[in-house]
C-alpha positions in Angstrom: 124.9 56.8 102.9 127.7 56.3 105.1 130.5 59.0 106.2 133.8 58.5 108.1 136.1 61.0 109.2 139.5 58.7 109.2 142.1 59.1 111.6 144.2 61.3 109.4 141.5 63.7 108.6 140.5 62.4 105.4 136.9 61.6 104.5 135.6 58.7 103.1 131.6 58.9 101.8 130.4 55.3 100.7 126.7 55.1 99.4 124.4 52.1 97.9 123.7 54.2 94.4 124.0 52.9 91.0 127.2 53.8 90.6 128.8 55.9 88.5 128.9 54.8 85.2 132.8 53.5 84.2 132.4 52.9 80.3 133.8 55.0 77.5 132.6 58.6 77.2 130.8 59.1 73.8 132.7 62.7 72.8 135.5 62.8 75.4 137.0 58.9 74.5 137.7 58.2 78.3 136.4 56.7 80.9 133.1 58.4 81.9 133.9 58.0 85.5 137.4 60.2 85.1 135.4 62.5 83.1 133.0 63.0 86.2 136.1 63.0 88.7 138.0 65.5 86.2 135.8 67.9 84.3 133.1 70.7 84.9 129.8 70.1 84.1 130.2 66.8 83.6 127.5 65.6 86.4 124.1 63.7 85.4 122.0 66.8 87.1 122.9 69.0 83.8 120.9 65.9 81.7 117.6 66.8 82.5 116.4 63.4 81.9 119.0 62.0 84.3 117.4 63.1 88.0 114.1 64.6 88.5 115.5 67.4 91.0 118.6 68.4 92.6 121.0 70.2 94.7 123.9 70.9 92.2 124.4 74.5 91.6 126.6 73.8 89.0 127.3 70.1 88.8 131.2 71.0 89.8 130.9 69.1 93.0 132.9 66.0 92.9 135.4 67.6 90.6 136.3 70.7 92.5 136.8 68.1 95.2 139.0 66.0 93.4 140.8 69.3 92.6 141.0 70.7 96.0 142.5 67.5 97.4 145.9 66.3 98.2 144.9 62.6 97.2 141.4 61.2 96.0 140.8 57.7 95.4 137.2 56.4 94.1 135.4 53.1 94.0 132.7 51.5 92.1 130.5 48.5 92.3 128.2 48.1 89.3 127.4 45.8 86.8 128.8 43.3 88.8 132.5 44.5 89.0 134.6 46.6 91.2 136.8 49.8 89.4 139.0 51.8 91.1 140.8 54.8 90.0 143.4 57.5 92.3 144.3 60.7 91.6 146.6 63.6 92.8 146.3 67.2 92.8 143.0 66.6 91.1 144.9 64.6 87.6 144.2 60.8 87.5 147.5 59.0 88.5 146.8 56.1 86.1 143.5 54.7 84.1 140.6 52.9 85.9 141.0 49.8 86.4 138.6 46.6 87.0 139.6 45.3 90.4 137.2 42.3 91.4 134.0 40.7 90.9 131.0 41.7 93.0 127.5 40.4 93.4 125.1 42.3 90.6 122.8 43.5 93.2 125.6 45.2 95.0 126.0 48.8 93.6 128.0 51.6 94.8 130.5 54.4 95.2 132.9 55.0 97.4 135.4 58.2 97.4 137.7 58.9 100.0 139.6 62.2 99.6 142.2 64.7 101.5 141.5 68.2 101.1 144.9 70.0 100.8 146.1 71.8 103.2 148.7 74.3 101.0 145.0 75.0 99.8 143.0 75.7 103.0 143.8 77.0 106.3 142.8 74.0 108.3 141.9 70.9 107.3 140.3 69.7 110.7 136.4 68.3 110.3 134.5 69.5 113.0 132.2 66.3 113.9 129.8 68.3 114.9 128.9 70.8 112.0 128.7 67.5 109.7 126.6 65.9 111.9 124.4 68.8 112.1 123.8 68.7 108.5 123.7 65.1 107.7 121.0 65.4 110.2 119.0 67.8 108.3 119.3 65.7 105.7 117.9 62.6 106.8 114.5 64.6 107.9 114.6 66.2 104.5 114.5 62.5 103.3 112.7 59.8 105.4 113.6 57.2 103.4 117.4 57.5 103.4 119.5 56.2 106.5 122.8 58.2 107.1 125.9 56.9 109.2 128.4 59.7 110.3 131.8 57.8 112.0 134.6 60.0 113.5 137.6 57.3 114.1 139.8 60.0 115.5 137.5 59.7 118.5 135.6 56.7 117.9 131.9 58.2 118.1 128.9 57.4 116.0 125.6 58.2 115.2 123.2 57.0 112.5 119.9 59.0 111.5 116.7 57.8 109.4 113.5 59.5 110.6 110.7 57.9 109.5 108.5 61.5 109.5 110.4 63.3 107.9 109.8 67.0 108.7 107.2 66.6 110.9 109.9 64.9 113.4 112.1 67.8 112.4 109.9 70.4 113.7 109.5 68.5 116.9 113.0 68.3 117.2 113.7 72.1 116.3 111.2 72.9 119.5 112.5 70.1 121.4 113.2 72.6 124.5 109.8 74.4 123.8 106.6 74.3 124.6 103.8 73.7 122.3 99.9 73.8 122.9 99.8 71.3 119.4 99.9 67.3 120.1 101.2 67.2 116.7 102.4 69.4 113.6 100.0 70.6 110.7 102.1 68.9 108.0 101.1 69.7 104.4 102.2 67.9 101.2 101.6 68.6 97.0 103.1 68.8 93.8 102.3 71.1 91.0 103.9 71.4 88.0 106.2 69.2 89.1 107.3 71.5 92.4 106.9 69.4 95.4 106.1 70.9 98.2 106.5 69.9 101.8 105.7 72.3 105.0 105.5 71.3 108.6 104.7 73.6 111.5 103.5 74.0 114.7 102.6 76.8 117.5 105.0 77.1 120.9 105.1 79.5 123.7 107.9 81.4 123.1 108.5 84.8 121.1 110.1 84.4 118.2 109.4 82.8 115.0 111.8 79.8 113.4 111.3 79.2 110.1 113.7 76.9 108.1 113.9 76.8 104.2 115.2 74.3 101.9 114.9 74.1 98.2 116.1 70.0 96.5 118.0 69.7 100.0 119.8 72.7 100.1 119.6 75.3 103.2 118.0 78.5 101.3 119.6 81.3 104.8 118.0 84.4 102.7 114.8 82.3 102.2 113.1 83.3 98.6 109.7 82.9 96.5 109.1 80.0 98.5 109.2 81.1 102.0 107.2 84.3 100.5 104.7 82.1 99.3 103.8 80.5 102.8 103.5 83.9 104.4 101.0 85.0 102.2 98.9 81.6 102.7 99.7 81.7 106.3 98.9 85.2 107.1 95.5 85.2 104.8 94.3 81.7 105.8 94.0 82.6 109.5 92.9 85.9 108.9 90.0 85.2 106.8 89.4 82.0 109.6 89.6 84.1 112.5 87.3 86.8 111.0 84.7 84.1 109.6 85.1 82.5 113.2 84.3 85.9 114.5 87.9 85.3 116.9 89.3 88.5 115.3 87.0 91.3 115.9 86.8 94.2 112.8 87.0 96.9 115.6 90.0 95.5 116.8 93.8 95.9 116.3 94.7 94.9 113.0 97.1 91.7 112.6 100.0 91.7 111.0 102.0 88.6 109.1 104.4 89.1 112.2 101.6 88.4 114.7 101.0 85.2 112.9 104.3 83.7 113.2 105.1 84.7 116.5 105.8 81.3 118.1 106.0 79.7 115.0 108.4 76.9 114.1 108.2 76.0 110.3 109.9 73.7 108.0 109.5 74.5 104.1 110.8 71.8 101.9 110.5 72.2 98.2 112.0 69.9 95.0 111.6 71.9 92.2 113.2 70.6 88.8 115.3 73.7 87.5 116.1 75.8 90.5 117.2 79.9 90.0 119.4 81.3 93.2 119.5 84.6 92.9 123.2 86.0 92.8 124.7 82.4 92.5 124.4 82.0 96.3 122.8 79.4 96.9 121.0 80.9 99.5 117.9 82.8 98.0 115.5 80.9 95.8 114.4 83.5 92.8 111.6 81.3 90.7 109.0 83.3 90.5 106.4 80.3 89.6 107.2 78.9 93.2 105.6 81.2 95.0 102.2 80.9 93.6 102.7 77.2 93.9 103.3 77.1 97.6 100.6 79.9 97.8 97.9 77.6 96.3 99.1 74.4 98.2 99.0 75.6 101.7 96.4 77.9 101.9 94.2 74.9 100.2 95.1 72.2 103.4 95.6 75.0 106.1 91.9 75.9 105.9 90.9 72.2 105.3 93.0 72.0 109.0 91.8 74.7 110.8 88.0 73.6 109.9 88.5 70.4 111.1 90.5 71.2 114.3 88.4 74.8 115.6 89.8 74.0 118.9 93.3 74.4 117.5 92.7 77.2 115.4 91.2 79.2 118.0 94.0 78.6 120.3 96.7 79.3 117.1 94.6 82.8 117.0 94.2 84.2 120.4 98.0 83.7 120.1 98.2 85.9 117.4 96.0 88.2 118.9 98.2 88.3 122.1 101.1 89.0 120.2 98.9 92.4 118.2 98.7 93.5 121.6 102.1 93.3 122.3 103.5 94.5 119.0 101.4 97.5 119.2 103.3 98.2 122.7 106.7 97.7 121.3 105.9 100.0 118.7 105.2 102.7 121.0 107.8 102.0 123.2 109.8 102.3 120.0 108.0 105.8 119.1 108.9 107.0 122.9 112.8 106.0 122.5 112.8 107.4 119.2 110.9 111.2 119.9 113.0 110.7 123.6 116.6 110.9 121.3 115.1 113.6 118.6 114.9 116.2 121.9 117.9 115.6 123.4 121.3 116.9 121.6 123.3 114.1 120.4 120.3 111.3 120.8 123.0 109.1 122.1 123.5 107.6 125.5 125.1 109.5 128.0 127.4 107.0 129.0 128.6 105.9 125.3 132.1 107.5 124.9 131.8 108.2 121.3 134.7 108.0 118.6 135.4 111.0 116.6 135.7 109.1 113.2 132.0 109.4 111.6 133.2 106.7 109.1 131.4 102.9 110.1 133.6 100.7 108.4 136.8 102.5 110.5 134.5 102.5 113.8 134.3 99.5 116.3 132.4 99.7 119.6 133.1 97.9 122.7 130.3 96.8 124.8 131.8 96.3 128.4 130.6 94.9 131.8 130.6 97.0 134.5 131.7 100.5 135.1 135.3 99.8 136.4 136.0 98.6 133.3 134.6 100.3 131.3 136.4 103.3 133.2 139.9 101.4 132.1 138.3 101.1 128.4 137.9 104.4 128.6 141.1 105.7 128.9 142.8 103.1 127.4 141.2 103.2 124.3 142.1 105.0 120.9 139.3 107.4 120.8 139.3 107.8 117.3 138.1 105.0 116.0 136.7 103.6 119.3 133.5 103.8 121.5 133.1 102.2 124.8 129.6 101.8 126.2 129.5 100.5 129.3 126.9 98.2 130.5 125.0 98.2 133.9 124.8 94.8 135.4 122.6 91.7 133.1 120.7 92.6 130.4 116.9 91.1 130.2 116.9 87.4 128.6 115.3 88.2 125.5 114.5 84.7 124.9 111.9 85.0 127.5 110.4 88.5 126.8 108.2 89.7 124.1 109.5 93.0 122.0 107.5 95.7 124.7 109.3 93.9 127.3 112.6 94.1 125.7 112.4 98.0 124.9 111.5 98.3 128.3 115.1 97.4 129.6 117.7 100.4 130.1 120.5 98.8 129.1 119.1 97.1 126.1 117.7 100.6 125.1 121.5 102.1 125.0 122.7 99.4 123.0 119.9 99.7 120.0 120.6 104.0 120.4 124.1 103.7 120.3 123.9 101.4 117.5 121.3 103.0 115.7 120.7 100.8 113.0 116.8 100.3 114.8 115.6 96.6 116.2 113.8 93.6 115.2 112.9 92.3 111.6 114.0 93.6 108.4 111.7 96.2 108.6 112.4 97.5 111.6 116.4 97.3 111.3 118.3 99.0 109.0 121.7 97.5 108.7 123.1 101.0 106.2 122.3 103.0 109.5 124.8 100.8 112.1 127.1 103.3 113.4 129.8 101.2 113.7 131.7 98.1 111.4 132.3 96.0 114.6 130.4 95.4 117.6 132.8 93.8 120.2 131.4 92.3 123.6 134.1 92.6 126.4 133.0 90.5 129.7 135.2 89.4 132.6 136.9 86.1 132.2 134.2 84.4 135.1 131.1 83.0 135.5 129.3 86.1 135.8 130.8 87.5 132.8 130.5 84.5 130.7 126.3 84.9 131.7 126.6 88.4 130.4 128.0 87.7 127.6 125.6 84.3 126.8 122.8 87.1 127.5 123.9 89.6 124.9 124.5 86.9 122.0 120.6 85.9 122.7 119.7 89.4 122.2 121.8 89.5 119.1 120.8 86.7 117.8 117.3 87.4 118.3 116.6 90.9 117.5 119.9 92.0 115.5 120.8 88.7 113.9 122.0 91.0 110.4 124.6 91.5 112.4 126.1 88.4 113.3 125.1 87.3 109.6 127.1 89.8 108.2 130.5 89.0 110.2 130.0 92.1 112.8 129.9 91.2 116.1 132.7 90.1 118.3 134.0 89.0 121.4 137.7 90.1 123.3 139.7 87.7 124.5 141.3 89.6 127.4 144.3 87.6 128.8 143.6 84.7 132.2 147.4 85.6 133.2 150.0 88.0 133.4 153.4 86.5 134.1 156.2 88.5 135.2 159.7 87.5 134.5 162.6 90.1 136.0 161.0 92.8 134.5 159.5 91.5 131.8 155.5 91.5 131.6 154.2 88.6 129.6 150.2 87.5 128.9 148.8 84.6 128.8 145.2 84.0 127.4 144.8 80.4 128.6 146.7 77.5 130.8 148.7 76.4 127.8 150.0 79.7 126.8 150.7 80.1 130.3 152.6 77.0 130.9 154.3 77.2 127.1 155.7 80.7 128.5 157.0 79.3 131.5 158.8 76.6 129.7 160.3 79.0 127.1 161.9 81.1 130.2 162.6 77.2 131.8 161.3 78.7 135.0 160.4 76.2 138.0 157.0 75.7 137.5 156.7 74.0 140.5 158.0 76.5 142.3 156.0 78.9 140.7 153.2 81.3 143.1 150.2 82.1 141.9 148.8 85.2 143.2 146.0 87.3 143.0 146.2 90.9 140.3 147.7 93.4 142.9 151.2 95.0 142.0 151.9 94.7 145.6 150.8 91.3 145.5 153.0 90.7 142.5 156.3 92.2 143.6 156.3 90.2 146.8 156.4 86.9 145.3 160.1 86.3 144.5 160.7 82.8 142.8 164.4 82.1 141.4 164.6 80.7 137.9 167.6 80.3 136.0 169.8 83.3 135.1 168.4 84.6 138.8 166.0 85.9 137.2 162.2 86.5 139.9 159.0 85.6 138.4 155.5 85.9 139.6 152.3 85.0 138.1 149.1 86.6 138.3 145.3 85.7 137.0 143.3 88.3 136.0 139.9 88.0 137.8 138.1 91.1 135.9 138.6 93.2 133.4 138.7 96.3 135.8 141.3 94.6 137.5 143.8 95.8 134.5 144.8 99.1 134.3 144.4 101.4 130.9 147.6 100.6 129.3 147.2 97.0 130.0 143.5 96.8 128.7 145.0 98.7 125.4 148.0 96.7 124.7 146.1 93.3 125.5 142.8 93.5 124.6 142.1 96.5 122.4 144.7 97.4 120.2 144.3 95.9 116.6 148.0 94.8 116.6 148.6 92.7 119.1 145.0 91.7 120.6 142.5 88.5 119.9 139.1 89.0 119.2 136.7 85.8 118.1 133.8 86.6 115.2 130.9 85.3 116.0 129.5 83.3 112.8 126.7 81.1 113.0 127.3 77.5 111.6 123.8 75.7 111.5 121.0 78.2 111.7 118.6 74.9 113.6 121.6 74.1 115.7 121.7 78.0 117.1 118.5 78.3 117.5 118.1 75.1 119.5 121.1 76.2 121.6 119.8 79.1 122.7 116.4 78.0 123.5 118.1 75.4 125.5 120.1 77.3 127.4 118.2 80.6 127.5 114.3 78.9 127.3 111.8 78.4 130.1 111.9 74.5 130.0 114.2 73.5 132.3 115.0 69.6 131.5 116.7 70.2 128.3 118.7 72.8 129.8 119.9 69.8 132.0 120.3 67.0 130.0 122.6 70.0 128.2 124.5 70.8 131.5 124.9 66.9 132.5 126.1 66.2 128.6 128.5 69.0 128.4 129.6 69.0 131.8 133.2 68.0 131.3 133.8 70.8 129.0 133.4 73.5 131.6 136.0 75.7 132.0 134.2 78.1 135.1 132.6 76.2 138.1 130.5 78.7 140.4 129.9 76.5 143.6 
């Protein structure tokens, strides 16, 4: 499978199929390849003897496309001949039509498309999410090879794994470190559910585990992933206490202890798939779980028998992390019974918003206590808190949960939240005290770390809340450019240089100086008109006073905030490990890879 991203956005997908078929339709008396281009339901995955398994949801696919395009134009190689047929707007703009011979082993489709852009906001492919995906696909399927092509930039890269998921793990903890030479990989089919799981053990805190049902990313998981728990969690038990590893008078384990560390692929084709709410993201058949139940706990304990040295390892783990859950949970107890005593159970630095209502509530987390002395004042305290933050947060990525609730500043965010921390269990999304959560850091290197620290901890212990479209992050302005008496912001060079060409002031001419009024009102540039300007960049966010920080930053009208949305759930992950992990040589490769792009240099 091969796909291009063409130099004027469109998208071109060529693959070496059968082709789809281009004779007459049986009921509909067209060609059955418009009738696939041009009508619901018309795909071979609602034929049950036409493909074993698949990823259609509801076999609208190509047509929607062809709908949702400007232009579409579609080619097929089978039987020996080439057809071709274009439409517009989704309606064929003539009848398919037999183009040229071809050699009869040569089969194929080819569709290139352009979405339309009265229809979408933007119309701009990112390379990167699409080669994200098209990665996961080719370790979801070791036999296919898959070319991505961007000619807007001319780059290129082609996957085919021959392992499959067991080179996917090891790529998802390429930045990790694991005390397994090789994944426990598990395989078999029952009732005609296949079922593929690969996982392995690493150092690090946090469990991974990545779900897919007949290709398709299930996010919310399902009877599948629930099924792998159960084996999981009762497979090492029973080992651990017939191996007399996990002593009866002992903390009890929990599934959580046994999948701390744990980086997990689940990969199941199952023929009729139910998604629960039409998602796509939540797999509801409740046959699978029993399925996946039966097959790994079967292999796991044929594994852990025949590698004790392993298992033993895999369970001291697990004990390790008993230990430390049973710390965090009474470092949770002490922050909980701490805010029952005092009066408000909130920290005493959070300036509170007198609206009780969450989904009229927004909460800025700032850096530093200057600024957060501006925010303060400058904000409009009826719908918003400040809580000012105290230097940089504890990497979570390094730190088990006793650690983490160990940290001041980490302990004022979760209170002033109060929605709790962690899992499912243990975070309670009705309870979050405010509808947006919006980091505000200074525009520098320092800040940017700050900020890159918080998003771990989100991401790691509140990810419901980037999930869920909540958190944020300001975009305070780089410059303030004043023209006569005229104050105008800039949030970047280009806005800063379109301004100065809309006012046709002398750029050259122009003084940069450093945030001080005084500063400011001594530079005294001529443009045209005689008008003086003077530009200034913003080094911190306490560098603006109240009235700036409201009319730049924090009120709804006329500020920028970004949402934080995660694209690829195995692309985030492996970010953050990267950049927040204890292996140091991915981190980097990362830094020599991405070095052009930096925007803040600390030398």
């Amino acid at each position: 499978i091969s796909l291009t991203i063409n130099k004027d956005n469109s998208i071109t997908v060529v693959d070496n199929g059968r082709g789809i078929p281009t004779g007459m339709h049986p009921t509909e008396k067209k060609s059955a390849l418009e009738v696939v281009m041009t009508v619901l339901n018309a795909g071979g995955k609602f034929d049950r003897n036409t493909y074993k398994v698949s990823g259609g949801l509801h076999g609208v696919g190509v047509s929607v496309v062809n709908a949702l395009s400007k232009w579409l134009k579609v080619e097929v190689r089978r039987e020996g001949k080439i057809f071709t047929q274009d439409y517009k707007a989704g309606a064929p703009t003539g009848p398919v039509k037999e183009i040229g011979k071809v050699n009869i082993k040569e089969t194929g489709t080819t569709t290139t498309f352009m979405p339309d852009d009265t229809i979408f906001n933007t119309v701009n492919f990112k390379f990167e999410i699409l080669e994200d995906r098209l990665r996961e696909l080719a370790y979801l399927n070791k036999e296919v090879t898959i070319v991505i092509k961007d000619e807007r930039a001319k780059r290129e890269n082609t996957f085919h794994f021959e392992g499959g998921i067991i080179e996917f793990v090891k790529y998802i903890d390429s930045a990790r470190k694991s005390f397994m030479k090789e994944p426990i990989f598990i395989k078999g089919e029952k009732d005609n559910t296949q079922v593929e799981v690969a996982f392995q053990y690493n150092e690090s805190y946090n469990d991974n585990i990545f779900t897919y049902v007949n290709d398709i990313n299930t996010h919310e998981g399902g009877t599948h992933l629930v099924g792998f728990k159960t084996a999981l969690t009762r497979t090492l038990n029973n080992y651990g206490a017939k191996a007399n590893i996990i002593k009866n008078d002992k903390i009890q384990l929990t599934g959580d202890d046994f999948r701390e560390g744990l980086s997990c692929v689940i990969s199941t084709k199952v023929p009729e798939p139910q998604f629960e709410g039409q998602t796509k993201t939540k797999l509801g058949n409740s046959e699978v779980k029993s399925i996946v139940e039966t097959i790994v706990g079967e292999q796991l304990q044929e594994y852990l028998e025949g590698n004790p040295s392993v298992a033993k390892k895999i369970i001291e783990k697990c004990l390790r992390a008993a230990e430390a859950r049973e710390a965090a949970r009474k470092a949770r107890e002490l922050i909980r019974r701490k805010n029952a005593l005092e009066f408000s159970g909130l920290p005493g630095k959070l300036a509170d918003c007198s609206i009780s209502d969450p989904d009229h509530c927004e909460i800025y987390l700032v850096e530093g206590d200057s600024a957060g002395g501006s925010a303060k004042q400058g904000r409009d305290r009826r719908f918003q808190a400040i809580l000012p933050l105290k230097g940089k947060i504890l990497n979570v990525e390094k730190a088990r949960m006793n650690k983490v609730l160990e940290n001041e500043e980490i302990k004022s965010i979760i209170t002033a939240l109060g929605a709790g921390i962690g899992n499912s269990d243990d975070f309670d999304e009705s309870k979050l005290r405010y509808g947006k959560v919006i980091l505000m850091c200074d525009a520098d290197v320092d800040g940017s770390h700050i900020r890159t620290l918080l998003l771990t901890f989100f991401y790691r212990h509140m990810k419901e809340i980037i999930e869920t479209g909540r958190l944020y992050i300001a975009q305070p302005p780089l410059y303030k450019i004043k023209i006569a008496k005229e104050e105008h912001y800039a949030y970047d060079e280009n806005e800063k240089d379109q301004i100065l060409k809309r006012f046709k002031v002398n750029t050259k001419a122009a003084k940069e100086t450093l945030p001080s009024e005084t500063e400011i009102s001594e530079s005294g540039e001529v443009v045209t008109k005689g008008k003086g300007f003077a530009i200034s960049r913003f080094k911190g966010l306490g560098e603006m006073n109240p009235e700036q920080l409201w009319s730049t930053t924090m009120n709804p009208e006329t500020r920028t905030i970004l949402q934080v949305s995660i694209d690829s759930a195995v692309a985030a992950d492996k970010v953050f490990e990267t950049l927040m992990g204890e292996e140091v040589e991915p981190r980097r490769a990362f830094i020599e890879k991405n070095a052009k792009y930096v925007k803040n240099l600390d030398i």
